[in-house]
C-alpha positions in Angstrom: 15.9 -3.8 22.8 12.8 -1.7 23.8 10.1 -3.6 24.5 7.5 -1.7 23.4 10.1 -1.4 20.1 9.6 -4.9 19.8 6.1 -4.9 19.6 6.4 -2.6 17.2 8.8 -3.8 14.5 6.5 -7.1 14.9 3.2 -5.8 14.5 4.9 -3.9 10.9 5.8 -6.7 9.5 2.9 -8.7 10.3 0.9 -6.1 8.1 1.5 -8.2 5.5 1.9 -12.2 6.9 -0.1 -11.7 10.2 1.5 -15.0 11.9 -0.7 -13.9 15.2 -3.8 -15.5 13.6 -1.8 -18.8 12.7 -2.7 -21.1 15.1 -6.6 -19.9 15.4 -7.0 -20.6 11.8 -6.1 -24.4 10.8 -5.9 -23.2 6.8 -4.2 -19.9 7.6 -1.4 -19.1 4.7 -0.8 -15.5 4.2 1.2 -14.9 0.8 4.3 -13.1 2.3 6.7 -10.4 1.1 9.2 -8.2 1.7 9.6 -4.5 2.0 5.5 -4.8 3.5 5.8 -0.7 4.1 4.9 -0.4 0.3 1.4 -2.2 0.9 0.3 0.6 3.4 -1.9 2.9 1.7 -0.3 6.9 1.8 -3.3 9.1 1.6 -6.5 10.0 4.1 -8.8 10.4 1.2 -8.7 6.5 -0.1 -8.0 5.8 3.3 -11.3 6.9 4.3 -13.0 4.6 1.7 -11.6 1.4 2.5 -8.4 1.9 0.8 -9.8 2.7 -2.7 -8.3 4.5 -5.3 -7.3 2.6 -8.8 -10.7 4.2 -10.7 -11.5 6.9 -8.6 -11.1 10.7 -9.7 -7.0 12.1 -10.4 -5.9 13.5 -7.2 -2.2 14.4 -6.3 -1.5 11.0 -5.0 -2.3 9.1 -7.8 0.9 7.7 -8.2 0.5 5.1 -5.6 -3.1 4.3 -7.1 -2.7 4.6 -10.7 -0.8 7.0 -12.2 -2.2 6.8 -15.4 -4.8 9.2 -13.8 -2.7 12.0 -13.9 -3.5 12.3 -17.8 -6.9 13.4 -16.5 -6.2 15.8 -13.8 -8.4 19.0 -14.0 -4.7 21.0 -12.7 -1.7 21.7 -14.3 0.1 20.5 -11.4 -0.1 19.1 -7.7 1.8 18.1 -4.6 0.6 16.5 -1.4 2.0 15.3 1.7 0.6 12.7 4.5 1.9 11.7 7.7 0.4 8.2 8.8 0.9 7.2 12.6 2.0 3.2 13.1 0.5 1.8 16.6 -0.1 5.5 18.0 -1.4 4.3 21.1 1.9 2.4 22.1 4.4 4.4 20.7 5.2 7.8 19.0 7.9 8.1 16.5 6.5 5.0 14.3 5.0 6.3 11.5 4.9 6.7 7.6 5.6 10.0 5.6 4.9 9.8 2.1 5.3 13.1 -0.4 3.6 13.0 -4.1 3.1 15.3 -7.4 2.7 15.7 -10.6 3.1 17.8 -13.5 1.2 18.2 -17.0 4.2 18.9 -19.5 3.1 21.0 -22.5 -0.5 22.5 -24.0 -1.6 19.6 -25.5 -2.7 18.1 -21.9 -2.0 14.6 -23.1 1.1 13.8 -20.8 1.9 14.1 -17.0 4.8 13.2 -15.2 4.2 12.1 -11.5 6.7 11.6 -8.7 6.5 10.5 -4.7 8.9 9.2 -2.1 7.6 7.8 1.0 9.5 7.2 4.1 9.0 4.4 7.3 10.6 4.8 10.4 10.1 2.3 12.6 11.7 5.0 15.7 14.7 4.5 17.8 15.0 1.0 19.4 17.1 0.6 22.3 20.1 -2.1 22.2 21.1 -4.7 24.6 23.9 -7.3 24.5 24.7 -9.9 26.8 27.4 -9.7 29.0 28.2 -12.1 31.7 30.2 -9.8 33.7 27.6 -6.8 34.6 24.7 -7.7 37.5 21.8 -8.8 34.9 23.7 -10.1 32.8 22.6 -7.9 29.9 24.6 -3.6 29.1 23.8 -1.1 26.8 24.3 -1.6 23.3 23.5 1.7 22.2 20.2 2.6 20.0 19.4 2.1 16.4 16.7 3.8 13.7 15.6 1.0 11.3 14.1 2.3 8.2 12.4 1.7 5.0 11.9 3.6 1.9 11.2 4.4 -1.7 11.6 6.9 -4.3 9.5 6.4 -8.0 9.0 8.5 -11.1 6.1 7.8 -13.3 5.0 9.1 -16.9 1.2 9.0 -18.4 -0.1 9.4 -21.8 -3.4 9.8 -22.6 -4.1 7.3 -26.1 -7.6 8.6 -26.4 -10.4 11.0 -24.8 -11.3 8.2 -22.8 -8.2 6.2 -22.3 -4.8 6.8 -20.7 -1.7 4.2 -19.8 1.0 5.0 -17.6 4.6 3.4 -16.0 6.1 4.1 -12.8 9.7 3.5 -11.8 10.9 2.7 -7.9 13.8 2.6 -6.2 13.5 0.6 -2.5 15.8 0.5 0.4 15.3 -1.1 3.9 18.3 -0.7 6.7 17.3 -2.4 9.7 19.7 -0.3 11.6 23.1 -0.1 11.8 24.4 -1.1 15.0 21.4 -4.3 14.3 23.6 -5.1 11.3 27.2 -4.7 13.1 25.6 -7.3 15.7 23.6 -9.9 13.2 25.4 -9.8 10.3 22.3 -8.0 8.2 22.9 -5.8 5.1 20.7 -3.5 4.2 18.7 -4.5 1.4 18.1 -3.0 -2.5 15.5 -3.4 -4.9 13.6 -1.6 -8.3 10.4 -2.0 -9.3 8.2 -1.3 -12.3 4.3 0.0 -11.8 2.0 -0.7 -15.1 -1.0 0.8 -14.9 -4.5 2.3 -17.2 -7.4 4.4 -17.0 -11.0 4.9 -18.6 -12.5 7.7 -17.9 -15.5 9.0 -19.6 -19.4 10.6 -19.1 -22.0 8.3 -19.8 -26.1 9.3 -19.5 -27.8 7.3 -17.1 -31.6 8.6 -17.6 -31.1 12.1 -17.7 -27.7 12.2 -15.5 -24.9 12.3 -16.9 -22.3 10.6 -15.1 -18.7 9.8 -14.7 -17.6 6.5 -15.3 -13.6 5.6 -14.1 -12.6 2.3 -14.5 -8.8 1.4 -14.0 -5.7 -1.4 -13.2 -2.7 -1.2 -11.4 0.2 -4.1 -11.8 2.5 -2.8 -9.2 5.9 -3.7 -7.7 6.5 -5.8 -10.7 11.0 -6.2 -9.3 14.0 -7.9 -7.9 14.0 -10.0 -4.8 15.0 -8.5 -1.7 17.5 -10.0 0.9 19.3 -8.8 3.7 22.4 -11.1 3.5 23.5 -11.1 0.1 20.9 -13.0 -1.6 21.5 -15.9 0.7 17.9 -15.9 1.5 15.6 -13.4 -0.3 11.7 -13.0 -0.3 9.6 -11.2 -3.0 8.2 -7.5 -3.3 4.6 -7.6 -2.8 3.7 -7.2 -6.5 0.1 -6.4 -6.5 -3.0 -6.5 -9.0 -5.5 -4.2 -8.8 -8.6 -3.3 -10.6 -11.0 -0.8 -9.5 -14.6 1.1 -10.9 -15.8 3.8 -9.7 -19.6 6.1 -11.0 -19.4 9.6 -9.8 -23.6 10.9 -9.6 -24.3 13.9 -9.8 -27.4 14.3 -7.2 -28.3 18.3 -8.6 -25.9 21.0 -9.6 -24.2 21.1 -6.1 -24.2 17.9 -4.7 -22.9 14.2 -6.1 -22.2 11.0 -5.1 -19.1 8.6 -6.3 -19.6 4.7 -5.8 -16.1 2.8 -5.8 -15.0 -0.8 -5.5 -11.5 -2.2 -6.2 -10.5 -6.2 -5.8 -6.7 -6.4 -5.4 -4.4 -9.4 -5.6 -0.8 -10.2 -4.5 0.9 -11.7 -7.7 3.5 -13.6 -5.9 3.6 -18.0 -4.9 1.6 -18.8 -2.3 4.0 -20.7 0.2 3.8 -24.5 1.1 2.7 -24.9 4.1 4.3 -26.6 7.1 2.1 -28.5 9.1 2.0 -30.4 12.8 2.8 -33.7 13.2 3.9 -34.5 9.4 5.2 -38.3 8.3 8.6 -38.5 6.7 7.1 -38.6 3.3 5.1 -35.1 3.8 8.1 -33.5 5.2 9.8 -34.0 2.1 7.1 -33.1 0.3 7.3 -29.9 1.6 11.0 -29.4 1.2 10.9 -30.0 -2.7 7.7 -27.7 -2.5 10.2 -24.9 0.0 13.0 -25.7 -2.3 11.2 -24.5 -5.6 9.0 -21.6 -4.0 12.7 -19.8 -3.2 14.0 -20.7 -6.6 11.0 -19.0 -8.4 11.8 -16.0 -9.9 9.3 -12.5 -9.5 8.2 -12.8 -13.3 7.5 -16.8 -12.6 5.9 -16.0 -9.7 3.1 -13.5 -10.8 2.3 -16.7 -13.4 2.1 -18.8 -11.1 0.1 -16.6 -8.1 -2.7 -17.8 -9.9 -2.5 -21.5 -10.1 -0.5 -22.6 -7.2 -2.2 -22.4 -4.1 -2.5 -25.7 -2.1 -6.3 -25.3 -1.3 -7.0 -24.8 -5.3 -9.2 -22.9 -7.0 -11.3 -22.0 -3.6 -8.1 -20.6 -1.7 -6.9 -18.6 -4.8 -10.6 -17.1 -4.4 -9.2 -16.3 -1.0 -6.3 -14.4 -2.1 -8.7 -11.7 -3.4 -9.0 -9.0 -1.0 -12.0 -6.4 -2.3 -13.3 -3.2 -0.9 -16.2 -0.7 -1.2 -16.6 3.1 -0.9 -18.3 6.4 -1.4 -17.7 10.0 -1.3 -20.2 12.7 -1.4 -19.2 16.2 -2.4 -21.2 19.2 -1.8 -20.2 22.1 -4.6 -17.4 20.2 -5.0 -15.6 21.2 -1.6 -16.9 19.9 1.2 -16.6 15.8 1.4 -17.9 13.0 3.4 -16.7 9.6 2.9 -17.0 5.7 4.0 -15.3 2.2 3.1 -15.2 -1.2 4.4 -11.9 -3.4 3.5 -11.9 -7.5 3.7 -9.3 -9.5 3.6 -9.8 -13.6 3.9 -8.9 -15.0 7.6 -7.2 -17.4 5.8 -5.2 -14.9 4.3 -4.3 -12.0 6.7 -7.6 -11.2 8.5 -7.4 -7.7 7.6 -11.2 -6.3 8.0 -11.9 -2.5 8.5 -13.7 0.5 7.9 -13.1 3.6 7.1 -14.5 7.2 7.6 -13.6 10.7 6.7 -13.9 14.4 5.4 -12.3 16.8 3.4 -12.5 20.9 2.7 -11.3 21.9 -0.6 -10.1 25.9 -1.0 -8.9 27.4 -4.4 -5.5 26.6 -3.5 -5.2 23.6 -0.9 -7.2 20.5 0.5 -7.2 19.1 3.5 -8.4 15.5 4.0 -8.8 13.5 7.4 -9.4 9.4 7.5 -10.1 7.6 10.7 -10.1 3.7 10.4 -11.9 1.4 12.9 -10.7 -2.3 12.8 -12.6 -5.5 12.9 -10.6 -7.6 14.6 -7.9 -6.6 17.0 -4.3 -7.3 14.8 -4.5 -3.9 12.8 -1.7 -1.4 13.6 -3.4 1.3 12.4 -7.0 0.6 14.4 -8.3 4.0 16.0 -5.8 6.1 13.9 -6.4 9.8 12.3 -4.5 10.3 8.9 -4.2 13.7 7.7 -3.5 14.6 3.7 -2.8 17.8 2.6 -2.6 18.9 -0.9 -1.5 22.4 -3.1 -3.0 23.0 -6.4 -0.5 25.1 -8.5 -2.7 26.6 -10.7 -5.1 28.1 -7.5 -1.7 29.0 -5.9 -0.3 30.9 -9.0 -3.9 32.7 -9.8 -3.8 34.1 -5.8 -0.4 35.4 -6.5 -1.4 37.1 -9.1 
């Protein structure tokens, strides 16, 4: 297999567990899932802000943030597309592509319908097998395109003015490559999903401004198990809670200001952890502890995300990951935007900022994200995400 391949397929799935900080942090315990493609955030624009999006304004990819947000898009309808690089300074055909929309059904401008697919391809790896017989001991296997991806539908309603709710439901599939799973016995693996998610949007006066207040949640991934050898050994989806705010200011007639946060949990166990040098007694302590963290099933396990750590209360703290963002429009097409994302050390290490733009015409938008890392384990460190987006009402009124 490719080297460089290698480093590759181990640096995507330590997006989620990052093992590499294991032994520098004595408490390290990353929750850990499968399918971790899902976690990666799609678009530039809330890519820019520190991967924010749950509260902020409806945009055409919504449905990974919230897609109860789509009751309270300005448009009748949207599509967008974003192509994500994964470690683009070793390799090129890694990378993320991820297609949403959404549609307003009807006059009453109460209900939306929202779709996306997204697609991981982890490039072609090169195969080796070992063969006694040749000079170094090692022929060609052939090559192999491990894959992940997922295809959802959502629907929104809005309850009130102020108040929408919204479902999403997902398809998953992960093949780790054909010729991989001739050779290892792996089966490509299946799972669905459920998304619940709200939103509260609404102008409030702050002095004499009136402002925009969005606050919203996102339960997502709420599924099955996935497992690559029929259920033999499985691991869970990474069910995620998050809840976001965001205050758009408007600064004068031309120019605001939007202030977001969002905190986000994984809602699945926390593992027990294996430790160095354990007596008899703790190493069957563990294995009870192993034996009933795989027998939990994904509804038991978003009850018990909250209770179960080992560390207690202080290492659920941990589990909460929280960012911070702003965008500042000019006329309300032109954008400037900045975020900082932190993750626990104990708990992944993932720590970056964000930065970006976007341009806005009457039919299209074009946003860019650049994300600078904090530490040195993030695949996506030094890496320009580009989003663009069609409004169908601009593109309808310039073909008129």
């Amino acid at each position: 297999m490719s080297k460089v391949k290698v480093i590759a397929i181990i640096a995507f799935l330590m997006f989620v567990t990052n093992q590499v900080n294991a032994q520098k942090e004595p408490n390290f315990n990353p929750l850990r899932s499968g399918i971790p493609s899902l976690s990666i955030t799609p678009d530039a624009r809330a890519g820019s802000m520190g991967d924010i999006g749950v509260a902020t304004e409806s945009d055409v990819f919504s449905q990974y943030w919230n897609p109860a947000k789509y009751a309270f898009a300005f448009s009748k309808a949207g599509i967008g597309l974003t192509l994500t690089p994964w470690l683009s300074s070793l390799v090129d055909d890694v990378f993320l592509t991820y297609v949403s929309g959404f549609y307003k059904i009807g006059d009453s401008d109460n209900i939306a319908i929202g779709s996306s697919f997204r697609y991981f391809s982890l490039g072609e790896i090169a195969l080796t097998q070992y063969d006694a017989g040749s000079p170094d001991q090692y022929k060609d296997a052939g090559s192999t395109r491990p894959y992940e991806l997922a295809f959802d539908a959502s629907i929104a309603l809005k309850f009130t003015q102020a108040y929408s709710q919204a479902v999403a439901f997902r398809y998953i599939f992960s093949d780790l490559g054909t010729t991989i799973r001739s050779q290892e016995g792996l089966l490509p693996a299946n799972a669905v999903a459920v998304d619940i998610a709200g939103f509260y949007n609404k102008y409030i006066m702050l002095g004499r401004s009136e402002c925009l207040l969005g606050l919203g949640y996102n339960i997502s991934n709420i599924g099955t198990k996935v497992s690559y050898d029929n259920g033999e050994n499985s691991t869970f989806l990474p069910t995620n809670l998050r809840i976001g705010a965001s205050l758009l200011y408007p600064l004068d007639d031309y120019n605001t200001i939007a202030i977001n946060a969002d905190v986000n949990k994984y809602l699945i166990p926390t593992p027990p952890v294996k430790k160095v040098g354990m007596t008899p007694e703790e190493e069957a302590i563990y294995n009870d502890a192993k034996r009933v963290y795989d027998a939990t099933t994904p509804i038991s396990g978003i009850f018990k995300s909250f209770s179960d750590a080992p560390g207690g209360f202080k290492e659920e703290l941990q589990e909460i990951a929280w960012s911070v963002g702003a965008e500042y429009a000019y006329d309300n097409k032109f954008f400037v935007r900045g975020g900082y994302f932190y993750e626990n050390p104990n708990k992944g290490n993932r720590q970056y900022f964000g930065l970006g733009a976007g341009f806005r015409m009457t039919a299209l938008q074009l946003d860019v994200a650049y994300l600078i890392s904090a530490n040195s384990t993030n695949p996506l460190d030094k890496t320009w995400r580009f989003s663009l987006s069609f409004d169908m009402d601009g593109l309808r009124n310039l073909m008129r």
